[in-house]
C-alpha positions in Angstrom: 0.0 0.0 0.0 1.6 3.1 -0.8 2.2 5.5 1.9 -0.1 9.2 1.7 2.0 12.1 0.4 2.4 14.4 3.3 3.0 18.0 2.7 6.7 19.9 3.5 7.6 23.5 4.4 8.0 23.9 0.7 3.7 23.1 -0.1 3.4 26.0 3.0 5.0 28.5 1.2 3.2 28.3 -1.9 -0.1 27.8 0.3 1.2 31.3 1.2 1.6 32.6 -2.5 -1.5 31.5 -2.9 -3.5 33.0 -0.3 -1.6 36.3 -0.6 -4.2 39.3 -0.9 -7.3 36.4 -0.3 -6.7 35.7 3.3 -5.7 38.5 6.0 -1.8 38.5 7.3 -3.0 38.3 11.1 -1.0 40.4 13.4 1.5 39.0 15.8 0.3 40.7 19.8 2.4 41.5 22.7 1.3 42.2 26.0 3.4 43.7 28.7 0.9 41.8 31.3 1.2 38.6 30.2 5.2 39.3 29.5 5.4 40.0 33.5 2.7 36.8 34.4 5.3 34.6 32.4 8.5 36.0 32.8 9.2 35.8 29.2 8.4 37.9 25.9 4.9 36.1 24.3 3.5 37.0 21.2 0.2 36.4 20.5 -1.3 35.2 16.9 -4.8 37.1 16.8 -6.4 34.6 14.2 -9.9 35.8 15.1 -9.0 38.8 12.7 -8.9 36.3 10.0 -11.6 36.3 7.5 -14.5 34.2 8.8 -12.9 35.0 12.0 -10.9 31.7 12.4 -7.6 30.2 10.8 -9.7 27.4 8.8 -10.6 29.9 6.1 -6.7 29.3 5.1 -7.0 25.3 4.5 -9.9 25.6 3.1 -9.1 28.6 0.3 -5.8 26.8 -0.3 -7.9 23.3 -0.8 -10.8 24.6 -2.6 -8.6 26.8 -5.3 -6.5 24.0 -6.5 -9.6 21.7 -7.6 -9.7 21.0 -11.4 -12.8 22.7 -13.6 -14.1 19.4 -14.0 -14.9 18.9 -10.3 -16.2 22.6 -9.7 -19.6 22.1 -10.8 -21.0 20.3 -8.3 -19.7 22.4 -5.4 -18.0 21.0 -2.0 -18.9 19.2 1.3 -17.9 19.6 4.9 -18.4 18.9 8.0 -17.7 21.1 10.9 -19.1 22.7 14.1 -18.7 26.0 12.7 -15.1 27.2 12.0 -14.0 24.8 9.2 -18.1 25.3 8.3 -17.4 29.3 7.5 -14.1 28.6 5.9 -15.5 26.4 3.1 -18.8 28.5 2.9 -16.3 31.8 2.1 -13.8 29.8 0.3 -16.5 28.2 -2.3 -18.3 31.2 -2.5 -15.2 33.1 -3.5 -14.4 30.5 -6.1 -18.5 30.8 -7.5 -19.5 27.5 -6.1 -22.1 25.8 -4.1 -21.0 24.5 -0.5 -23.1 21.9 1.7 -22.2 21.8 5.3 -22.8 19.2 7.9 -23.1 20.8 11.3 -23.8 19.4 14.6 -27.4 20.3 15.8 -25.7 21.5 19.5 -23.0 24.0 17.3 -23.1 27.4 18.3 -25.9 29.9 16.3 -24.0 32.3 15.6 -21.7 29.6 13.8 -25.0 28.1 11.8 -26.0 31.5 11.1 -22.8 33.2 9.7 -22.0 29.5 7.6 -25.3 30.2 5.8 -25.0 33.8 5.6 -21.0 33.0 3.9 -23.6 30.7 0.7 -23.2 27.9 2.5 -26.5 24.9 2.9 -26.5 23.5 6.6 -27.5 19.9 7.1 -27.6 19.3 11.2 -27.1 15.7 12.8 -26.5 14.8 16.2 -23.0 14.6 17.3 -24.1 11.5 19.7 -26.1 9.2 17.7 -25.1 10.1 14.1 -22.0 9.7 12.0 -21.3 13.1 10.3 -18.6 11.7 8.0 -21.0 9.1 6.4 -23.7 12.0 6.3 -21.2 14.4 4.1 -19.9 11.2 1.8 -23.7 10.6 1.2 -24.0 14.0 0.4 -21.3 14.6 -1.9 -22.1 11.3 -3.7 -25.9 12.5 -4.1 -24.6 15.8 -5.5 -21.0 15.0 -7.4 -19.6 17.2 -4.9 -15.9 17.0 -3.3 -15.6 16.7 0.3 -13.0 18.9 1.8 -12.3 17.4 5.2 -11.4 19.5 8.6 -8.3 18.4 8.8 -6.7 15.3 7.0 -6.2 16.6 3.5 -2.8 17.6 2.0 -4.1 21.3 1.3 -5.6 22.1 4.2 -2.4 21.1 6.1 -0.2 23.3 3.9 -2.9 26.0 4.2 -2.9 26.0 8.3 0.7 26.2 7.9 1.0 29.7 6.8 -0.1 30.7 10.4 3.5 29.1 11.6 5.0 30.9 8.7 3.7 34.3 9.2 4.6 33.2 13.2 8.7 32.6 12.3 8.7 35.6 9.4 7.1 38.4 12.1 9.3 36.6 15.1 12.5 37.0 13.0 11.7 40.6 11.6 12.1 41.5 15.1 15.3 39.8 15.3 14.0 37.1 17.7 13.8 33.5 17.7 10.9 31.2 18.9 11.8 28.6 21.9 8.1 27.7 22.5 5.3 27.8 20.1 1.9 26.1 21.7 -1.1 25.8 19.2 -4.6 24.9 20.4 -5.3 21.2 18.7 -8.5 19.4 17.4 -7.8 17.0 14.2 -4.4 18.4 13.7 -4.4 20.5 10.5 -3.1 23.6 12.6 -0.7 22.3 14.5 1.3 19.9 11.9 0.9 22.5 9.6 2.2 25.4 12.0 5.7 22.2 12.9 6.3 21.8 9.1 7.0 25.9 9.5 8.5 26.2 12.8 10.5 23.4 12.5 12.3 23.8 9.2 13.0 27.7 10.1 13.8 26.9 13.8 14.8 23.1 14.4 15.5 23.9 18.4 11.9 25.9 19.0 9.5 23.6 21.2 6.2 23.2 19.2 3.3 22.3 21.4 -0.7 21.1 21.5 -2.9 22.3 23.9 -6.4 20.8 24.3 -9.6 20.5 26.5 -9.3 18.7 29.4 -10.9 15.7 29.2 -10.3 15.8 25.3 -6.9 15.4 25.1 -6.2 13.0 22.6 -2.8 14.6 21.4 -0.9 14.5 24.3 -2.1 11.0 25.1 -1.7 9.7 21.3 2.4 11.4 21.8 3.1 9.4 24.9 1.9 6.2 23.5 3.2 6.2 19.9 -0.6 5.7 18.5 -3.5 7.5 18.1 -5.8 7.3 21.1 -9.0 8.1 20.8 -11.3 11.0 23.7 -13.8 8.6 25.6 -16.4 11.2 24.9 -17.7 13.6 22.2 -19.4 16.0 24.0 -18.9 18.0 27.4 -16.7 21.0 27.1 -16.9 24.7 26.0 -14.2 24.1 23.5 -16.6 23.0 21.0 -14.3 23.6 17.8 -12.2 21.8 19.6 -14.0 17.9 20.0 -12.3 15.7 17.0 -12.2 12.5 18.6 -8.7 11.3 17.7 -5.8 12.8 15.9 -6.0 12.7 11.8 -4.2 10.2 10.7 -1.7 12.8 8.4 -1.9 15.1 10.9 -0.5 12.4 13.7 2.2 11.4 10.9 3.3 15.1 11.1 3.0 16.4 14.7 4.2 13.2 16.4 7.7 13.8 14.7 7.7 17.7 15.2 5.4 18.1 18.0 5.5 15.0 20.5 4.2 17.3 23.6 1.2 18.9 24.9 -0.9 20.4 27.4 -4.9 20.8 28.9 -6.8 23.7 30.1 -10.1 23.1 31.8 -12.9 24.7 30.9 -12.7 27.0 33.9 -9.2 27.9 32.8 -10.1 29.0 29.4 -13.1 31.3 30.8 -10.7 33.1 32.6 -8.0 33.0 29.2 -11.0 34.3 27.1 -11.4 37.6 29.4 -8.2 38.0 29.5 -7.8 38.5 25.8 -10.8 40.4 25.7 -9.4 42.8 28.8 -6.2 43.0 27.8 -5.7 43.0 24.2 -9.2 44.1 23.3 -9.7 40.9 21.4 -13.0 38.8 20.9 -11.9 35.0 21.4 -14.2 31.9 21.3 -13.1 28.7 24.6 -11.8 26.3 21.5 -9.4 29.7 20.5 -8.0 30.7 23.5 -6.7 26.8 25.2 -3.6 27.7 24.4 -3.8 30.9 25.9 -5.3 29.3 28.7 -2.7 26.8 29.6 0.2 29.5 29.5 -1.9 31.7 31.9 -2.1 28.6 33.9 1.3 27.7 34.2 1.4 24.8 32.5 4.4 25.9 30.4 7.2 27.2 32.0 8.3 30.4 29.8 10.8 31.9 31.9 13.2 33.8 29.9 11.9 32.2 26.8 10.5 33.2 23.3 7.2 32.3 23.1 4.0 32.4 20.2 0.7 31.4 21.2 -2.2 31.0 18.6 -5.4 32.2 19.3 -6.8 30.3 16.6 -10.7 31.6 16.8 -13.5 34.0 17.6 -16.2 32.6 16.7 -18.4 33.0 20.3 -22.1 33.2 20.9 -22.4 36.4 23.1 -24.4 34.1 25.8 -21.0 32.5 26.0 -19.0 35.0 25.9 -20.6 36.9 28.8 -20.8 33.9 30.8 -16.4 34.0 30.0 -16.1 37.6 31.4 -19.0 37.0 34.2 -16.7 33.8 35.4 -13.7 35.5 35.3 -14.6 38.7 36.8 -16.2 36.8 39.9 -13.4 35.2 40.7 -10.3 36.4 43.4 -7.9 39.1 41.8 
């Protein structure tokens, strides 16, 4: 059986050429605050000023642009809670296609909402009982469509990986080098694409996951050597952030360049969420800010270091985002 083709820092930088003048160079943040909670200098990557307000409209513009005529006319598939869901829905629509998205029913409504308003059709399931994968394949084989997946494609990889690109290129404009760079993780399209990046500019920088608790498949999957799987699909906050297991091209890529991680409770990330929102004025959804969350925590010891953390999201129902600063804001200074 021949082995998948896995993408290399050379498929980033043309996922770069590519989306140059399409998607929006996100800014790289400091905050004096956070320097002094950490004792190191931490830059923060405000991907919720990407369009669709996530990273996934990258690997999906870079996936969706690169498809032959022939398979154009009848649009694409997807299945996401809402992040991956926007980024195909503005992608498509960009390239003058239809889009079909398969959205769990419990997803935020701002997420279903602002999917549909990008031209996208939503198609709900249940996360518990139904299989959304087989739901989208039915779909796209109804329709002649081509499925763009969340995370396991070649494309998509390269695509996330212009957020560790943009990461080193700031980072070295500044004459600094990365020693930590800690990504939030779902499926693993950011954070293997961000290591392909990182990795090849900076062999020595530390390249981190950081999860849910209770959904932290990466760090488990790197201390085994396989992919484990969460023991539940529902039950945190995070909500972009509930793949059950790493992808398999994803896990091919992080467990060389990546190998560590970290978890932030749901509590944690209330508290990380207001503190992006206080501090740097930013609006960041619970599965965007875990990484955030973990650092604030203490869970990485930054000392002295150079570090990036990637807010990767801010896609947040206000109900939820008030509950974030409510939580935060009633608990001991």
């Amino acid at each position: 059986m021949t082995e998948p083709l896995l993408p290399n820092f050379d498929d980033v930088v043309s996922a770069a050429d590519r989306l140059h003048g399409v998607a929006v160079r996100t800014p790289l943040l400091n905050s004096a605050r956070l320097d002094a909670l950490t004792g190191g200098r931490v830059f923060l990557k405000a991907e919720p000023l990407q369009r669709t307000g996530s990273f996934k409209f990258r690997g999906a513009y870079n996936r969706i642009s690169r498809l032959p005529e022939s398979q154009k006319t009848g649009g694409v598939v997807a299945c996401s809670s809402g992040n991956h869901a926007q980024g195909v829905a503005a992608a498509a629509t960009l390239m003058g296609m239809p889009s079909v998205i398969v959205m769990p029913k419990d997803a935020p409504a701002m997420k279903k909402a602002r999917t549909i308003a990008f031209g996208a059709e939503v198609v709900e399931y249940d996360r518990e009982t139904e299989d959304r994968d087989a739901i989208a394949h039915a779909i796209a084989t109804e329709r002649g469509a081509v499925f763009v997946p969340p995370y396991d494609d070649f494309y998509i990889i390269a695509g996330q990986g212009t957020v560790g690109l943009e990461i080193v290129r700031d980072l070295s404009g500044r004459d600094l080098e990365p020693d930590v760079v800690i990504s939030n993780a779902s499926g693993g399209g950011l954070i293997s694409g961000i290591a392909l990046a990182v990795k090849e500019m900076f062999p020595d920088a530390r390249v981190l996951t950081a999860e849910p608790a209770g959904f932290d498949d990466h760090a488990r999957s790197f201390r085994s050597g396989g992919r484990e799987r969460n023991n539940r699909v529902a039950g945190s906050i995070c909500d972009a952030l509930l793949a059950p297991t790493p992808g398999q091209l994803t896990f091919q890529i992080s467990s060389q360049l990546v190998g560590e991680g970290v978890a932030a409770t749901d509590e944690e990330v209330m508290r990380a969420v207001a503190f992006a929102f206080e501090e740097l004025k930013l609006v960041v959804e619970p599965g965007g800010a875990v990484a955030l969350a973990a650092v604030l925590a203490g869970k990485i010891d930054l000392t002295g270091k150079v570090a990036a953390v990637v807010l990767s999201g801010g896609n947040v129902d206000a109900a939820m985002f008030q509950r974030c600063i409510d939580f935060a804001a009633a608990q001991p200074a």
